[in-house]
VOGU-3710 file (C-alpha; in Angstrom, 3 decimals, decimal comma):
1> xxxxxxxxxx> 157,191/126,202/162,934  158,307/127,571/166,312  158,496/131,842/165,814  161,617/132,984/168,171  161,521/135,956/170,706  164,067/138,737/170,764  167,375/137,330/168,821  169,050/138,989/165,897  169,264/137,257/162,218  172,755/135,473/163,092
11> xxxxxxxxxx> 170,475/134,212/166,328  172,290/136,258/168,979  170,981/138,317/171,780  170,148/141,599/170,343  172,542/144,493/171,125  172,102/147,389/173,591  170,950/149,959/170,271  168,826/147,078/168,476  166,908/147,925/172,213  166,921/151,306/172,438
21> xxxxxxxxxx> 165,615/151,313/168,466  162,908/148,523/169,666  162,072/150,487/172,799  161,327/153,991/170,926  159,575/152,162/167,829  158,146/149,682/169,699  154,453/149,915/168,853  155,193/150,734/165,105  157,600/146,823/164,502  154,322/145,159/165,843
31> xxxxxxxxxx> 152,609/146,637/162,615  154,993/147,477/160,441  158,852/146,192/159,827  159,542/149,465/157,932  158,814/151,613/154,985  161,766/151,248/152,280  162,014/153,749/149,177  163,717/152,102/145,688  164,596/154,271/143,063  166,066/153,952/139,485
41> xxxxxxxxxx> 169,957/154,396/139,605  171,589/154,636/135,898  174,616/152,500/137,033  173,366/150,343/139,687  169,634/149,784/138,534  167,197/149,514/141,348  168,442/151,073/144,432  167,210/151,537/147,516  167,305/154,741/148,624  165,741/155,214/152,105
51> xxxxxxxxxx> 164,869/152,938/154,955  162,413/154,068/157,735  162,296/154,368/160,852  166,209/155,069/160,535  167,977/151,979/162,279  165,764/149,393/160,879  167,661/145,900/160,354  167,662/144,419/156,841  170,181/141,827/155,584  171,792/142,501/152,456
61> xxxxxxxxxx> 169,967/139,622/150,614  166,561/141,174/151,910  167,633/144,243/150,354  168,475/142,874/147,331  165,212/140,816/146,791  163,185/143,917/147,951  164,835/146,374/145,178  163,931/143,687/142,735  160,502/143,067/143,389  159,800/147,239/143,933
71> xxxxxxxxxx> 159,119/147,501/140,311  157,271/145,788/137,600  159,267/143,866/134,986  160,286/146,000/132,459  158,418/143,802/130,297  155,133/144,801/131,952  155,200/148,654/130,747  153,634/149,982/133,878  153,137/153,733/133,211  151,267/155,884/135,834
81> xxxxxxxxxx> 150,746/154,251/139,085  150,810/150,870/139,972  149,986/148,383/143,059  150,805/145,060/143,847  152,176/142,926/146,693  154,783/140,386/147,546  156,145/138,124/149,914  159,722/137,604/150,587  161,795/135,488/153,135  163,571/136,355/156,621
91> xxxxxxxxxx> 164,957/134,901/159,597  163,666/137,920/161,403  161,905/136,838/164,242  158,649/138,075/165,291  157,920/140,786/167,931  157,083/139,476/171,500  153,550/141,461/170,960  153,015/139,417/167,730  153,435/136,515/169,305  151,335/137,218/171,787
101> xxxxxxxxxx> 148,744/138,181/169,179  149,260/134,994/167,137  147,804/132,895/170,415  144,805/134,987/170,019  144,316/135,651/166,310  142,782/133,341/163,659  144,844/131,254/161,517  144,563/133,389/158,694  145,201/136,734/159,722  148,263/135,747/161,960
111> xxxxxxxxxx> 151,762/137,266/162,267  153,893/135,603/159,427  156,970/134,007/161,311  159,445/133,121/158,136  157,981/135,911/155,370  157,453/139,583/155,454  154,466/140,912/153,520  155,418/144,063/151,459  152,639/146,114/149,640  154,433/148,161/146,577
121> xxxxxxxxxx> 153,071/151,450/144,968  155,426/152,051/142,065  155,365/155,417/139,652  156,362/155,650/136,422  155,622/159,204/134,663  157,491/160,824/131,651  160,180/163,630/133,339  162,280/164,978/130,522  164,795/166,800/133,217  165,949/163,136/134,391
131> xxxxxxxxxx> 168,203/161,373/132,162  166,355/158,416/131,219  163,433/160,695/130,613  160,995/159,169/133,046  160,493/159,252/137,155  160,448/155,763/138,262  159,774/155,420/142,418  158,409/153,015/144,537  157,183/152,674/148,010  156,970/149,293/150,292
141> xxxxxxxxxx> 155,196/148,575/153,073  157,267/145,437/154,625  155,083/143,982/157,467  154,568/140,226/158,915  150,868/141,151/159,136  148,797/139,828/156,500  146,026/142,888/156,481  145,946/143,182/152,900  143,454/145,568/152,677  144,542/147,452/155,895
151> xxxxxxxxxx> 147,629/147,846/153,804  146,415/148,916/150,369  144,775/151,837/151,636  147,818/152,958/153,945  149,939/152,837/150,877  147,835/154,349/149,037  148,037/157,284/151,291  151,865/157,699/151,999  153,423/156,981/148,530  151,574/159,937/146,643
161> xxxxxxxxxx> 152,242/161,892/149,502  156,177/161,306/149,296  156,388/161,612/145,853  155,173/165,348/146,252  156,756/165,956/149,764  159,892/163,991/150,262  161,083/162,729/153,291  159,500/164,661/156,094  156,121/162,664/155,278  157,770/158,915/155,444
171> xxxxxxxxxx> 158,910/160,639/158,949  155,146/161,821/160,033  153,617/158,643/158,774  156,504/156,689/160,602  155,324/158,431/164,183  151,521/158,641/163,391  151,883/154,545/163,161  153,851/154,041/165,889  151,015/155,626/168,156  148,320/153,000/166,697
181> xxxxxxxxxx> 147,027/150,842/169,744  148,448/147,882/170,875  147,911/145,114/167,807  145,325/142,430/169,625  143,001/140,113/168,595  139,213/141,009/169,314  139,544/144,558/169,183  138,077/147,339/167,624  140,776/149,124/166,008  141,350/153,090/165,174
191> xxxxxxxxxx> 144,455/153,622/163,245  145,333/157,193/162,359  147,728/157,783/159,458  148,750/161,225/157,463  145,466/162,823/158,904  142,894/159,899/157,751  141,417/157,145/160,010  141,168/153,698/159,151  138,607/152,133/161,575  138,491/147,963/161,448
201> xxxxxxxxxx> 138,240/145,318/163,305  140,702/141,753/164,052  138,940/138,705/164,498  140,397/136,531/167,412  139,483/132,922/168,229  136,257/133,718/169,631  134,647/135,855/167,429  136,320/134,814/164,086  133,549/132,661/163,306  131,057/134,786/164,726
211> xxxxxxxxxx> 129,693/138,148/162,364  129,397/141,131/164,562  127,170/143,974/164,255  128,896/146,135/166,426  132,310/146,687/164,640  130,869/149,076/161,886  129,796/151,525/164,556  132,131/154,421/164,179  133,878/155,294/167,360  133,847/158,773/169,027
221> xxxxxxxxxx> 136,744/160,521/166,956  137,791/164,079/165,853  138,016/162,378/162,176  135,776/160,577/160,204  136,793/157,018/160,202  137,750/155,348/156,794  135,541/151,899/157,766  137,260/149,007/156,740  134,784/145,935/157,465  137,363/143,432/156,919
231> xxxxxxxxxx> 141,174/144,060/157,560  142,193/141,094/155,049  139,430/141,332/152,517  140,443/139,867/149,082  138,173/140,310/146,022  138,267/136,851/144,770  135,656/137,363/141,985  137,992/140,005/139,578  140,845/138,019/139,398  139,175/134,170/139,249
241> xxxxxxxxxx> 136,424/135,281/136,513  137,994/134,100/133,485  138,175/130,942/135,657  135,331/130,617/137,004  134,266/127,261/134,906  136,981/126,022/136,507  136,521/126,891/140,129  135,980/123,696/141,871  139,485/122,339/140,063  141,282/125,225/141,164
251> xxxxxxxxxx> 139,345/124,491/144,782  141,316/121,601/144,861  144,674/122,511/143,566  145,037/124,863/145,970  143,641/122,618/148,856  146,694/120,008/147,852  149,246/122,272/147,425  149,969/121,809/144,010  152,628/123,618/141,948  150,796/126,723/140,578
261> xxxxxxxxxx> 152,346/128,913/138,230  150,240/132,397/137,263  151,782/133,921/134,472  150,310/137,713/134,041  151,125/141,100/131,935  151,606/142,689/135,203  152,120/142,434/138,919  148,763/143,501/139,775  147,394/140,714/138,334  149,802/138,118/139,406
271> xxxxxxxxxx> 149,106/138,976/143,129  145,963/139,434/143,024  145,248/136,264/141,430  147,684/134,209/143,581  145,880/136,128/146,724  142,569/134,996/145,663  143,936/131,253/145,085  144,787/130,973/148,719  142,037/132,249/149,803  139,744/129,679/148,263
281> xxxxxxxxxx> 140,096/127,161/150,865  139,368/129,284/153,750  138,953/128,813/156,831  141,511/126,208/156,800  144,901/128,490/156,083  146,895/127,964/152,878  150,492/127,232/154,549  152,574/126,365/151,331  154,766/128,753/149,676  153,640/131,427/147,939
291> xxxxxxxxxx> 154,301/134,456/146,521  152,331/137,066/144,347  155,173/138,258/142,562  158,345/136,445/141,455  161,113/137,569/139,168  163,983/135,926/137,529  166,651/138,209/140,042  164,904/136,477/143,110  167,086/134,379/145,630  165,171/131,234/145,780
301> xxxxxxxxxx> 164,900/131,624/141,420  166,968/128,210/140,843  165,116/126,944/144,916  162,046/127,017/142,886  162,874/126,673/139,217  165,197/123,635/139,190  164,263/120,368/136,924  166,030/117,672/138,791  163,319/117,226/141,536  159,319/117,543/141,344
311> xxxxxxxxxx> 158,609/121,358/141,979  157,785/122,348/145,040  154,364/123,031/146,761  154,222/126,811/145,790  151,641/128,998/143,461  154,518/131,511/142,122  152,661/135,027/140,007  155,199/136,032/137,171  155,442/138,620/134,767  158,570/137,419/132,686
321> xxxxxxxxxx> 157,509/135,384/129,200  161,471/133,627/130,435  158,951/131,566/132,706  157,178/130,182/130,068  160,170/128,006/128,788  162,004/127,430/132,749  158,578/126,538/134,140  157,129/124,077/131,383  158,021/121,449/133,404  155,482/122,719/136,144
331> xxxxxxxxxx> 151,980/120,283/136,170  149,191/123,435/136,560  150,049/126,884/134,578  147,136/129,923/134,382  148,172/132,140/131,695  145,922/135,293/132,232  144,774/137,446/129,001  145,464/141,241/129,336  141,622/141,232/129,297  139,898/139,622/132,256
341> xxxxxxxxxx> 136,737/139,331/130,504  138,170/136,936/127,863  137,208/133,044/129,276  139,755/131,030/129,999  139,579/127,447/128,860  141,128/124,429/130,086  144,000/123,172/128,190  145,172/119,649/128,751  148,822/119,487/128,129  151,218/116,221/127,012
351> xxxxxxxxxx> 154,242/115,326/128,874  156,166/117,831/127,083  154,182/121,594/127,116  154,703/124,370/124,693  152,747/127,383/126,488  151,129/129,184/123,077  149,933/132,484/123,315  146,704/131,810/124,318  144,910/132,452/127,795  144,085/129,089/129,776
361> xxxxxxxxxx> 144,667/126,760/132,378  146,631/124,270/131,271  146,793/121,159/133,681  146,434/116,938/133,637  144,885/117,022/136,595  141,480/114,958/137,142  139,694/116,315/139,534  138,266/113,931/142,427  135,228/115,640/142,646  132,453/116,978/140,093
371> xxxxxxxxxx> 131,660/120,347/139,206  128,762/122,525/141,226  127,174/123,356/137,979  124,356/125,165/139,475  126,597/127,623/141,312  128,690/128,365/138,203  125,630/128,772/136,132  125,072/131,232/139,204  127,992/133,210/138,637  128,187/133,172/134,792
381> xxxxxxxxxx> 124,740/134,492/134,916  125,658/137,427/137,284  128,731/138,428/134,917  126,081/138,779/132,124  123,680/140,657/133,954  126,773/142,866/135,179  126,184/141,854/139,107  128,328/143,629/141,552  131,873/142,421/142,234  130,969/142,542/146,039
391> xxxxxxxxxx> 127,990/140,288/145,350  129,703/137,656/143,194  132,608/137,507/145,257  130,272/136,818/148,523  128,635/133,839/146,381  131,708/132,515/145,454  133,165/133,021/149,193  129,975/131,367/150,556  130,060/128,517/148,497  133,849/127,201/148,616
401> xxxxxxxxxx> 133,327/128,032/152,586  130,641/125,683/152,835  132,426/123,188/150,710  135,712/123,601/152,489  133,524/122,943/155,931  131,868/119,880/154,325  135,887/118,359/153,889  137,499/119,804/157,176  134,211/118,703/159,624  134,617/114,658/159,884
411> xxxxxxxxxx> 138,333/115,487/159,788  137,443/118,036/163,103  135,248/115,164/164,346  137,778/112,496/163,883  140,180/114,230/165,340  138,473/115,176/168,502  137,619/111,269/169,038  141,777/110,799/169,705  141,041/112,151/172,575  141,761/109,426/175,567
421> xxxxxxxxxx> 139,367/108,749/177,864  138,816/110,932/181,202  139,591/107,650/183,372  143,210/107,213/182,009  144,030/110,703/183,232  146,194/110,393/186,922  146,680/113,101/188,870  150,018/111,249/189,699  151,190/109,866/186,507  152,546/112,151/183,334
431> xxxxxxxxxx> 149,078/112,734/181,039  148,134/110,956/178,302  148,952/111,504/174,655  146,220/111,758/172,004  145,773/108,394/170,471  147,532/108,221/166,489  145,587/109,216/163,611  144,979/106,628/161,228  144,359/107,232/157,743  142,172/104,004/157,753
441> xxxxxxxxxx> 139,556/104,221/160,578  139,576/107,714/159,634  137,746/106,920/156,051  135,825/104,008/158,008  134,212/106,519/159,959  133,207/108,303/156,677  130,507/105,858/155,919  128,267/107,628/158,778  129,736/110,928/159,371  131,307/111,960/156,041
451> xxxxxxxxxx> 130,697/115,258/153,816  127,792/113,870/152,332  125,991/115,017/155,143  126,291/118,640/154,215  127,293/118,889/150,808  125,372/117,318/147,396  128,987/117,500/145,604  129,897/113,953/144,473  132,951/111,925/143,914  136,109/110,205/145,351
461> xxxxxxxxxx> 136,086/111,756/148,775  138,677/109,327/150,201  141,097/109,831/147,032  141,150/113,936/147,780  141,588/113,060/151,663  144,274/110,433/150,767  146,169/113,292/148,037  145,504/115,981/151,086  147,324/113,927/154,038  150,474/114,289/151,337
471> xxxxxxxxxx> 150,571/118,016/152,083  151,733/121,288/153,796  148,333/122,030/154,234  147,179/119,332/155,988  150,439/118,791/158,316  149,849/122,619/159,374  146,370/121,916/160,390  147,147/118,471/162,273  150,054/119,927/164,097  148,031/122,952/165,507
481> xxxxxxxxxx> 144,725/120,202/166,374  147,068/117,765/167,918  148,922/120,206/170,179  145,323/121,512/171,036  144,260/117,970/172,136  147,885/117,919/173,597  147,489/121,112/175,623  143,837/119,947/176,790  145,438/116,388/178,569  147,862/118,493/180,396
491> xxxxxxxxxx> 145,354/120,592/181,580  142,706/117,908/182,451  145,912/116,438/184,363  146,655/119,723/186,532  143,155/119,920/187,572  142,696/116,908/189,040  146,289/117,062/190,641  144,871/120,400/191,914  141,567/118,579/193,141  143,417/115,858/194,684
501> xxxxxxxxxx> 144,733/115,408/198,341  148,346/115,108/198,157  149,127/114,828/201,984  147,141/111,674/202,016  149,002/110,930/198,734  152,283/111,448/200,799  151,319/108,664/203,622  154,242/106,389/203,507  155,874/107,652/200,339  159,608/107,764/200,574
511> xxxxxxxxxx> 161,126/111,644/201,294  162,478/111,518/197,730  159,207/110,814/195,761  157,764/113,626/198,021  160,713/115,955/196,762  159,885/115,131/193,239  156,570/116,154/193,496  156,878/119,362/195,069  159,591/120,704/192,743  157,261/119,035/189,609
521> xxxxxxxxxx> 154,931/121,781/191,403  156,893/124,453/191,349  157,608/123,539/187,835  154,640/123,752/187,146  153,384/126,775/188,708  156,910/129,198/186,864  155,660/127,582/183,435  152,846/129,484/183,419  150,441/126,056/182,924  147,248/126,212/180,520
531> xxxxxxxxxx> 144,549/126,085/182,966  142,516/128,362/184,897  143,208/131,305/187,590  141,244/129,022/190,259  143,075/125,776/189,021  146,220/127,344/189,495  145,434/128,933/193,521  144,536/125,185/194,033  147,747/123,963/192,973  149,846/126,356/194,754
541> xxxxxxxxxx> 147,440/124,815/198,082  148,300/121,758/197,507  152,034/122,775/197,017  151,916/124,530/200,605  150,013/121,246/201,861  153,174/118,627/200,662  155,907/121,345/201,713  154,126/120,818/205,411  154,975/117,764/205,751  158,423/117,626/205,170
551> xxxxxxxxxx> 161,299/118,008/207,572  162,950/121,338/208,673  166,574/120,641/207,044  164,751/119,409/203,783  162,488/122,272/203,905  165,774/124,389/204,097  167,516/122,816/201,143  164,502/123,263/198,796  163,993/127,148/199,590  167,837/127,854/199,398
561> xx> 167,353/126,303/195,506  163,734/127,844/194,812
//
């Protein structure tokens, strides 16, 4: 989906004080939307209390969902402090420095255009002078950036701080961010925030794939630098290791965008276990719905919850035991134990499912491809011998990496051979389009080039391929690889209409035909084309070369338009 550029939510040009806010906060909306503050109001519930910067534009229904989702459900008995995260919906549109950012960053890590990100540190302590008898506060973080552990630690500055302080800390931490450097892609990043330093680094295109041993170096600063090696890292081990026998099936849940439904005691554990389910199948991005946290007050509850159609392509984290009867219908449920160290075991369910007390996954699914065992004996191993988080998760990262590579690679390959060949490309004719994908020829060319080549996992290849084309996931991917091929033509095209001698070209061509192609020129040239600085001097030449030989009076007409 298309991200818009500077338009309100009703989708009309912004107003002279929507500017002035954007112009004096500019630098902190590229990182953050805002920082909102929900309290507990006798009469109305969860209210929300403050909103900074001042001036910041949330709808009503934005409000409402945020309150909501600020605190745990009061089924979850949260006392102390608590963290989680959520995702909710806007027609906000993105910042014209995060879309520039998005052409540079990788999938992954990019500027959300339809769903702020909002990281939540709720408190909940005993206070005998309030009425209800207990102080119950939370903080959010509402960004479009996906830095979850960026994030985490910012939050976990600020909110303490305002409990103790009040306002005039939201206000500091408000200015400190918006003098962070510009948000870019490939850059080494120092971010001061309520006198701490987080140092980090954002992958672009080029170096995403690339590990670099120069980001960890601290840069010359007054502070010590909190070093953040990865700005989105997720600890997929914690929340997956009751799972774990079951990693490879939740591999490919996830990579077909089935209807997930994590049911947890708390938020924490909802999000983080719907966090590390989309990040399973990375590199490729996860682009169905999802969200960490879900309650029953939500505005897309009966969207997502309804009976008469299939459920959507979502993995929704709840807290609420009123899931377990509105969801049965759902074909993959987790139900996480309050203890993570309890296994979970695989429950296969009848047309009609009564969700018992009991931890598991409970799912029909058959799985197209076998089990690793050897990397699961791995891991179980590792939990037994008490081997650290970091290094499980990093086995478990390596391994679904590799295996997601071993899918995505003939796809990648087949992809690239759409591309027509150089000879049909005219420097006088519109360029080509990449030739259609078809499913068929595509699992033809499996028999020489398929994932067998770099993975000893066995099974129905072309049945997870065929159940794959069905989904989100994979029309995300092919629409960003076809307008790459896309984008390629039409640059192969402008070079060798750059390279190509256009006064010769205009021998004995009617005065119209000449016309059209200087203005498809100029066209050309305003539109800001996607080839190189030199490519683009030789087209303005061979502009300056066709505007020679044209008559005075038609010379006239076409500057008194330009």
């Amino acid at each position: 989906m298309a991200c818009g550029g500077l338009r309100n939510y009703e989708g009309n040009d912004i107003s002279k004080v929507e500017l002035e806010f954007q112009s004096k906060w500019s630098r902190f909306s590229d990182w953050l939307h805002c920082i909102c503050v929900v309290t507990f109001d006798l009469e109305l519930g969860q209210a929300m209390e403050s909103v900074y910067p001042p001036g910041v534009k949330l709808s009503d229904q934005e409000k409402c969902n945020i309150c909501y989702l600020a605190f745990p459900d009061s089924n979850s008995g949260c006392m102390g402090d608590t963290q989680f995260h959520v995702r909710l919906r806007t027609r906000a549109p993105l910042t014209p420095q995060q879309l520039r950012y998005n052409e540079e960053s990788v999938p992954t890590l990019r500027a959300d255009c339809t769903h702020y990100w909002g990281f939540v540190y709720f408190r909940q302590v005993k206070d005998p002078s309030l009425p209800r008898g207990y102080f119950q506060k939370s903080l959010i973080l509402l960004t479009r950036l996906p830095f979850i552990n960026l994030f985490y630690k910012v939050i976990q500055l600020i909110a303490p701080k305002h409990f103790e302080d009040g306002e005039s800390s939201l206000e500091a931490a408000c200015h400190d961010i918006n003098r962070w450097p510009v948000l870019d892609a490939g850059q080494n990043m120092m971010l001061p925030v309520m006198g701490s330093v987080f140092q980090s680094y954002i992958p672009n295109h080029q170096t995403g794939k690339v590990a670099r041993s120069d980001i960890l170096k601290p840069l010359e600063s007054l502070n010590v630098p909190h070093i953040l090696a990865s700005i989105q890292d997720v600890n997929v081990f914690d929340p997956l290791s009751s799972l774990i026998s079951h990693l490879h099936l939740l591999w490919e849940l996830v990579l077909t965008a089935e209807p997930i439904v994590v049911m947890a005691s708390s938020p924490t554990d909802s999000s983080a276990l719907v966090q590390a389910l989309t990040n399973l199948i990375q590199p490729l991005p996860y682009t169905a719905e999802h969200r960490p946290y879900f309650t029953i007050h939500d505005s897309e509850f009966k969207e997502f919850t309804r009976k008469q159609f299939n459920p959507p392509c979502i993995i929704l984290g709840v807290t609420n035991p009123f899931f377990t009867k509105t969801l049965q219908h759902w074909p993959h449920t987790i139900k996480l134990s309050d203890s993570s160290s309890i296994k979970t075991k695989l429950r296969k369910v009848g047309s009609v499912k009564h969700l018992d007390s009991a931890p598991g996954l409970y799912t029909q699914y058959k799985p197209f491809l076998e089990k690793d065992k050897a990397i699961i004996k791995k891991l179980h191993n590792g939990m037994r011998t008490e081997r650290p988080t970091e290094v499980q998760t990093a086995m478990v990262k390596r391994h679904l990496l590799e295996l997601t590579q071993s899918f995505m690679i003939p796809l990648e390959r087949y992809m690239a051979s759409l591309m027509p060949l150089q000879k049909n490309i005219s420097p006088f004719r519109a360029p080509p389009i990449p030739n259609p994908f078809n499913p068929e020829d595509f699992f033809a060319s499996l028999q020489h080039a398929g994932p067998h080549l770099t993975t000893g996992i066995k099974g129905d290849w072309i049945g997870l391929y065929r159940h794959f084309f069905r989904t989100p996931n994979f029309s995300a991917w092919f629409h960003e690889r076809h307008g790459k091929l896309t984008d390629k033509l039409h640059a192969l095209q402008l070079e060798a209409l750059a390279e190509s001698d256009l006064k010769r070209w205009s021998i004995g061509k009617k005065e119209v035909e000449i016309v059209d192609m200087v203005l498809k020129l100029r066209e050309v040239l305003r539109s800001d084309p996607p080839v190189a600085s030199n490519t683009r001097t030789l087209l303005a030449k061979r502009l300056e070369e066709l505007n020679s030989v044209l008559p005075e009076d038609m010379k006239s007409i076409l500057n008194a338009n330009s």
